[in-house]
N, C-alpha and C positions, 0 to 999 in steps of 0.2 A: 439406499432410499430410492424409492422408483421416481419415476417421471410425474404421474398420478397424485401422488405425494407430495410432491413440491406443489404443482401445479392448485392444490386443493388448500393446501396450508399460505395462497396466495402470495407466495416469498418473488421478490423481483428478481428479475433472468439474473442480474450479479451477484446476488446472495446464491440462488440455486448453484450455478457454475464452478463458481467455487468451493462445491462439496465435492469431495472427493470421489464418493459412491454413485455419484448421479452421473449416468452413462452422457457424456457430453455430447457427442453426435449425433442422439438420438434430440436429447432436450433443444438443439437447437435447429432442428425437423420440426420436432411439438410446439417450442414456442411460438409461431405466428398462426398458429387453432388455437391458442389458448385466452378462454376470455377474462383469466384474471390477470395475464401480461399483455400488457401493450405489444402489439406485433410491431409498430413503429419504429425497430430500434435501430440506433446507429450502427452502421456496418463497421466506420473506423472503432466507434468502442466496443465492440464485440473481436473484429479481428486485433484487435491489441492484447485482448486477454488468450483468444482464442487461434487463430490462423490465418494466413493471409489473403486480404481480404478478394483477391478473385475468386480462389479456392470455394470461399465459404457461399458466393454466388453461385459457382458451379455444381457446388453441394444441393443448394433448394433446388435449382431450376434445369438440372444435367438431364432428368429422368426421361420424361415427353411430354411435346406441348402439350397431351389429353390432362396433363396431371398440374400444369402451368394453367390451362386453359380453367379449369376447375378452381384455381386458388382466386381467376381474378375472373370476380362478378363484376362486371360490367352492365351498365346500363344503357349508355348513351351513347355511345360510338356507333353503333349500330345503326341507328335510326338518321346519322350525321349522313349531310349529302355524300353525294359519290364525286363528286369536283375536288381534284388535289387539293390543295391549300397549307400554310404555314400552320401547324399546334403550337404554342408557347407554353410550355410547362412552368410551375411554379418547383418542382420537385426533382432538382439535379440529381439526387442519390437513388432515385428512380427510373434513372431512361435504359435499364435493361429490362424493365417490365412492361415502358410504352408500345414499341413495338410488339410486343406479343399481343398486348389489347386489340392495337391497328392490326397487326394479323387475322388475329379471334373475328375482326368487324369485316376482313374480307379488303385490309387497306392496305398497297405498300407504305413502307416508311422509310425515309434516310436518315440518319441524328447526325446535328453539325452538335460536335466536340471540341475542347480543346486537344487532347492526344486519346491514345487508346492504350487499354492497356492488353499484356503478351497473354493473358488468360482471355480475352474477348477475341484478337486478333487470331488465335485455334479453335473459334467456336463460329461453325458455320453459318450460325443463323445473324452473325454479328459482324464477320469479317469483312463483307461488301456494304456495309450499312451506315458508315458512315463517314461526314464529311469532317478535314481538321478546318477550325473555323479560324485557325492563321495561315491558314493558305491566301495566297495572292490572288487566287482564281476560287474561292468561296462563293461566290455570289452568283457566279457564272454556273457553278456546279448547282448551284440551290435551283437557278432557272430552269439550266436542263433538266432536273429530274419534277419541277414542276408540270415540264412541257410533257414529260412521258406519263404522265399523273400519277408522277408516284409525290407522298405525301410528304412534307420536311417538318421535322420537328425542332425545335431549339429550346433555347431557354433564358430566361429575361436578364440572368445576370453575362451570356454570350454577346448579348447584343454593346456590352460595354469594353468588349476588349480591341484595344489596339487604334483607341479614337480620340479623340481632341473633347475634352470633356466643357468645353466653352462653347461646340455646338451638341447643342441639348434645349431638351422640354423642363421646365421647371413646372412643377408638382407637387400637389400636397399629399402626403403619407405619415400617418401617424401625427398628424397634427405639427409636419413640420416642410417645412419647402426644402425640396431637394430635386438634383438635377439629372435626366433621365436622359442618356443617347438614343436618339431612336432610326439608328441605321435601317434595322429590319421593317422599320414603316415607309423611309425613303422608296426600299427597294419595292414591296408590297403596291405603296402609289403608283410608284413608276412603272410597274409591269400588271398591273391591276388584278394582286393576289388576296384573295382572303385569307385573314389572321382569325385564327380560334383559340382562347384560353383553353386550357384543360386544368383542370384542378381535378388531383386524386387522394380519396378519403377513405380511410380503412372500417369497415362494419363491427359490429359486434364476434363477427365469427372470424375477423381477422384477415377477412376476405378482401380485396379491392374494388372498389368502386368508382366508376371518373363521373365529372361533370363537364360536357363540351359549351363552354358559354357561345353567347348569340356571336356570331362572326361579326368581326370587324371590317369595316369596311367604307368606300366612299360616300358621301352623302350628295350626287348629282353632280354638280361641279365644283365641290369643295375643294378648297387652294387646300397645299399640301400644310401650310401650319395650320391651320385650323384642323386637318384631319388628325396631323402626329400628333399636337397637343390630345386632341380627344382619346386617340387607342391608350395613348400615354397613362393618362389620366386612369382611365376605365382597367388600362391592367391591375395599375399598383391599389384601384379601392378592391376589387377581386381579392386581392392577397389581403388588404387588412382587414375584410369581412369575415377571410377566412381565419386568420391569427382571433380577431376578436372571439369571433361563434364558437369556434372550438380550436382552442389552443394547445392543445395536446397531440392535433396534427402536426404539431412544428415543435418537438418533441427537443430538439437540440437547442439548448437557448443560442449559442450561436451562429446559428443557421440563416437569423437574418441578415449576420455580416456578409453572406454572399453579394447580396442585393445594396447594399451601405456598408461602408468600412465607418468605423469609429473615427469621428472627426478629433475625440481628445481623450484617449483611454485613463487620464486621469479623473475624467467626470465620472467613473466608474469604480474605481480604487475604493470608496469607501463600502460602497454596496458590495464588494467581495471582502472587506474586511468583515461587515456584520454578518455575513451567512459563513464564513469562513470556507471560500470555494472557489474554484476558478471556471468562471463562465463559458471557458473555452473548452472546457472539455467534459461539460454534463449531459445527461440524458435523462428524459422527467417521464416518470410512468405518473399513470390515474387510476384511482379507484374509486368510484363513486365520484364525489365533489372536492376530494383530494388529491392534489398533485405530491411527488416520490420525490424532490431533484435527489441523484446519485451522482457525486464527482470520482469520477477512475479514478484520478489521483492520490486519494487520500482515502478514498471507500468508505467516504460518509455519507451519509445519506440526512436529507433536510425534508418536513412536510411541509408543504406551503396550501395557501387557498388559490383558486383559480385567478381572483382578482388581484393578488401578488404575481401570478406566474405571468401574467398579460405585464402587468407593470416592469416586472422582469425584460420581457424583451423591447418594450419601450423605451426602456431606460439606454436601452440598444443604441435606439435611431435616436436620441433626443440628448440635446445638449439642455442638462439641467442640474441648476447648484445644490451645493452641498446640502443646503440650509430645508431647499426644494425638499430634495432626498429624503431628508429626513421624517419634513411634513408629511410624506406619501407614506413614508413606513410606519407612522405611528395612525397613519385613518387606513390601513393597507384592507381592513373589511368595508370599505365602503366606497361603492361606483361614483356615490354622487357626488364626493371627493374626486374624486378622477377628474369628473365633469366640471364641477367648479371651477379647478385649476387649468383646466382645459387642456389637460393631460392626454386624455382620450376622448375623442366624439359622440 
């Protein structure tokens, strides 16, 4: 069966891969052109089926930047000042394709990591690039490469490692108060660096696209809680604008446990008995106003509506009863349900 084939008979990348006939190395080249597959997918579910997962990085991106450069349309980086400054990405599974952006725009960049892995660590465009962010001297390394203007990148759930979670920004997200460390603003106030969100969104052609939001920054002589609380604030509504408008960017329902751990994985027990799936290890394609979820596990596959799949990862971040659960699943087509319950905003 050719590649063409699959691709036209709309079957998701797990069904295809698992045909025997279908050249796999090739289909997972084709995959992120293809506009009836979500190019969004998870790299750990792909290299579980498939190969390990630096490999399969090295596979897309080994060829030349000309051909890297081409996959990611860019819009906005460009046009972003020339003044170093902090990026905060929403998109952990992505910071081997930020720096090519910032390249593309003509920008150094460093990524503070927690480790790195032996396939990045052989790849020159990667080996000096980045910072471990449990180093002792992290912050100090972030300055300096401020001070030579080259760009640092990090990422919202980095800013919470290795810190006393009693100091923190209390915030609302997803209609629920929760508690934000916000180190990387301390340090931003104290050395007077600008923070930029970066949100990146995939096109129709499978292509990349980032959004540089308005920089963060001080408001004249605003005291430093009032500054953290506000970036605070202002990151986490970014991400739940973007989980609402289109949720099929955040393709892994468990993806927002990076950002919030499940305060009682029993308030969730039932909603994995009724879909019969384990949340932790799905991947949701779309077609038109239908969502796919596929669990590895078990290689079933569920259709859901959009308004389920958002409820889905709400269910995430929110401590909500059984009784709750249930009400939602049975109005699961209807927003103004949501809003009622005051589920979502």
């Amino acid at each position: 069966m050719s590649i063409l084939t699959v691709l036209n008979k709309r079957m998701t990348f797990h069904q295809a891969i698992n045909r025997e006939k279908v050249n796999k190395t090739r289909l997972l080249k084709t995959i992120h052109y293809s506009k009836y597959i979500n190019p969004a997918l998870s790299h750990e579910v792909i290299a579980n089926k498939y190969i390990n997962h630096f490999k399969l990085v090295e596979y897309f991106y080994k060829n030349s930047n000309e051909e890297i450069y081409e996959y990611l349309n860019d819009s906005s980086i460009e046009g972003d000042s020339d003044q170093a400054k902090i990026y905060i990405s929403f998109h952990y599974g992505l910071y081997r394709l930020i720096p090519y952006l910032l390249d593309k725009a003509g920008k150094k960049c460093i990524i503070v990591r927690e480790d790195h892995g032996t396939g990045e660590l052989n790849n020159e465009f990667y080996r000096h690039s980045f910072i471990d962010c449990r180093d002792p001297g992290c912050y100090l390394k972030i300055l300096n490469n401020l001070k030579k203007n080259i760009n640092v990148l990090l990422f919202i759930d980095i800013n919470n490692i290795g810190s006393d979670i009693t100091k923190s920004q209390e915030i609302v997200f997803l209609e629920k108060n929760v508690n934000i460390l916000d180190s990387i603003f301390k340090f931003s106030y104290k050395y007077n660096y600008k923070i930029a969100p970066l949100m990146i969104h995939y096109n129709d052609e499978g292509k990349i696209k980032t959004n540089v939001f308005r920089d963060l920054e001080r408001n004249g002589e605003e005291e430093f809680d009032s500054y953290s609380k506000r970036c605070c604030q202002l990151i986490y509504k970014i991400l739940e604008q973007s989980v609402c408008e289109d949720p099929v960017q955040w393709e892994q329902i468990y993806q927002l446990d990076t950002y919030f751990s499940i305060q009682n994985k029993n308030k969730i027990n039932f909603l994995q008995r009724k879909f019969k799936l384990n949340v932790d290890y799905c991947t949701v394609y779309r077609e038109g106003e239908t969502y796919t979820i596929y669990n590895s596990l078990n290689n079933q596959q569920y259709a859901i509506d959009k308004h389920l799949y958002i409820l889905l990862m709400i269910l995430k971040t929110t401590k909500l009863s059984k009784q709750t659960i249930v009400r939602i699943l049975n109005n699961k087509d209807s927003f103004a349900f949501l809003k009622k319950e005051r589920i979502i905003c």
